[in-house]
Every structure is written in structure tokens, then in C-alpha cells.
C-alpha positions as CSV (number, residue, x, y, z in Angstrom):
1,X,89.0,101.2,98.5
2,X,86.9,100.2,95.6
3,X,85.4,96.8,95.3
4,X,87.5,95.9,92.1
5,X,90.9,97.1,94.4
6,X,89.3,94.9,97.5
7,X,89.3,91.9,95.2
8,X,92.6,92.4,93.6
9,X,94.3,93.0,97.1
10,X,92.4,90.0,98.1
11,X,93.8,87.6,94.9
12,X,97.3,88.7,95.4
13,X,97.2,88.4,99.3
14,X,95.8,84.7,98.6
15,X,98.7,84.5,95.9
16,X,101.6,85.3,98.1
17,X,100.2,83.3,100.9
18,X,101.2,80.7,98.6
19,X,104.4,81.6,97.5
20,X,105.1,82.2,100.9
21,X,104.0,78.7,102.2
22,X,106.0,76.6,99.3
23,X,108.8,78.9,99.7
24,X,108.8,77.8,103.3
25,X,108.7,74.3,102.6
26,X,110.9,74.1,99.9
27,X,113.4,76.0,102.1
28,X,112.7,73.7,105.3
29,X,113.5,70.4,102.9
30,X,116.5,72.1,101.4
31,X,118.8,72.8,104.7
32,X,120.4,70.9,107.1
33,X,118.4,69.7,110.8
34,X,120.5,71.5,112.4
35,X,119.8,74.8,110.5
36,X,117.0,77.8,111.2
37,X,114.0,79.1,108.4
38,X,112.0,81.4,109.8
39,X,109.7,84.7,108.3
40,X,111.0,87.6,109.7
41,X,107.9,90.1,108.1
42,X,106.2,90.6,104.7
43,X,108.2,88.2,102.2
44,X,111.3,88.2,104.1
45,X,112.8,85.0,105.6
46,X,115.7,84.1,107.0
47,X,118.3,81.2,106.8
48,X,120.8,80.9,110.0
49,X,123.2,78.3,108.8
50,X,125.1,77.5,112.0
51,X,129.0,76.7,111.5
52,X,128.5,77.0,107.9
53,X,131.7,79.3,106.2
54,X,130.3,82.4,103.9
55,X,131.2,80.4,100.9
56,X,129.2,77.2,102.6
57,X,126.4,79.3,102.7
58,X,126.2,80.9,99.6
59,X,126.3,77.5,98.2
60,X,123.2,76.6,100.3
61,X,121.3,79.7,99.0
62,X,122.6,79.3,95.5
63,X,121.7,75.4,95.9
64,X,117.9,76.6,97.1
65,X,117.8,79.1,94.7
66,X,118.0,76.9,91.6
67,X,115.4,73.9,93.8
68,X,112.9,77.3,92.9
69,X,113.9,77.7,89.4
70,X,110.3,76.8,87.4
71,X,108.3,76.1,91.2
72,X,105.1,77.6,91.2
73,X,102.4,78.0,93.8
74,X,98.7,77.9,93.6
75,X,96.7,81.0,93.9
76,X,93.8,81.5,95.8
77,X,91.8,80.9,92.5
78,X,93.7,77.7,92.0
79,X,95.7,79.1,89.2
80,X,99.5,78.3,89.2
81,X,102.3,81.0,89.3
82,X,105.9,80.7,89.3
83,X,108.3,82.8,91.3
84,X,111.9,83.0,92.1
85,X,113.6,84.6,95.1
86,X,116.8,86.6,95.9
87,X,119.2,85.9,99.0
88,X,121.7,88.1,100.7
89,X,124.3,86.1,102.7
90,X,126.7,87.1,105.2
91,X,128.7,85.8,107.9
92,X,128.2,86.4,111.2
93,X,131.6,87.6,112.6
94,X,132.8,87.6,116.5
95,X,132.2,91.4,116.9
96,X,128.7,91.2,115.1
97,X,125.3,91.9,117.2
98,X,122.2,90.8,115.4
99,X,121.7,94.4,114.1
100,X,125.1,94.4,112.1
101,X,124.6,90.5,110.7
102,X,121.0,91.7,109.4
103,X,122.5,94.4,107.9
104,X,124.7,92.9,106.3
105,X,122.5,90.4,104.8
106,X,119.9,93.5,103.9
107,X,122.8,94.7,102.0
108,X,123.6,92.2,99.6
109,X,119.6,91.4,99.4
110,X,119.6,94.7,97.9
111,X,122.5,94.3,95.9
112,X,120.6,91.0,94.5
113,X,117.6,92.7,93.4
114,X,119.3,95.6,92.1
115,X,121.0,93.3,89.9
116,X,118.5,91.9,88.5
117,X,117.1,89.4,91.4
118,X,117.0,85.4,91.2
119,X,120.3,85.5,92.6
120,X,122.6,85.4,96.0
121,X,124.6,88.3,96.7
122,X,126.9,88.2,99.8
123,X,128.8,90.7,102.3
């Protein structure tokens, strides 16, 4: 890896740590006590939402996602950037193990950013 790519990975790590830190805050102001915000790996988080209905929950994300509309977070290099994010929401049913709720939810996160991202999507 050259220097110049050392730096540049460097910058955007410092840059996402950022985003990932307001998101996190944001997101931890934005939902109930009683509900879970956690980083499940790379820039993915998730949002349990206990006894909440799949429309009560695509509220909340659709609530959250318009609290990030025009946030921005400071770079390493103390500029500011804005950034938006894409949910997928499902409900958990009775006959769900973790693996088939996640997949679910993966699902309709890639339905979000296929069309077009800065939205909620839900199975």
C-alpha cells in the first residue's frame, strides 16, 4: 500500500468513525428505554424494538431517518460531512430464529439501497 492510499484509508476510517459515533447517538436519543441499538460489524447496526407492530417500527426508522436528514459528522481533519442511512425492518414472527429475522431485515436493507438508499424498506 502506498503512502498516499495509507493516508486516504486512514481519512476515511477517521471519517466513518464519526458517522458511526453520531449515528449511534442520534439513534440511542431517538428510541424508546426500553429498546436495543447495537453495531452488529462494519456500518451495520441494529434496532430491536420490543413489542413494537411492523408498521410501529417502520415509523421509528422512518422517524430516525428524517432526525439524519442534513446531520453531519466531523472527520478526522475536522471537516464536516453529511450522511444519511438506509433501514430494513421486519417483524420478528413466533416461528423466527435470529437467523430468519436478520434475514429478513438484510432483505429489505438491500431492497433500500437498491432503490436508491435514505429510506426504510420492510419484510
Amino acid at each position: 500500500m502506498s503512502v498516499t492510499n495509507r493516508l486516504t484509508t486512514i481519512t476515511a476510517n477517521l471519517a466513518g468513525d464519526g458517522i458511526l459515533r453520531d449515528f449511534a447517538q442520534t439513534a440511542l436519543g431517538a428510541v424508546r428505554r426500553s429498546d436495543i441499538v447495537g453495531r452488529i460489524g462494519g456500518d451495520e447496526f441494529l434496532v430491536v424494538l420490543p413489542r413494537a407492530s411492523l408498521d410501529e417500527a417502520s415509523a421509528a426508522m422512518e422517524r430516525l431517518r428524517r432526525e439524519m436528514l442534513g446531520r453531519t459528522a466531523r472527520t478526522g481533519a475536522g471537516r464536516r460531512i453529511r450522511y444519511t442511512f438506509s433501514a430494513g425492518v421486519c417483524e420478528v414472527l413466533p416461528s423466527d430464529d435470529a437467523r430468519s429475522a436478520l434475514s429478513r431485515a438484510a432483505s429489505a436493507l438491500y431492497a433500500a439501497k437498491l432503490a436508491g438508499r435514505n429510506q426504510a424498506q420492510r419484510r
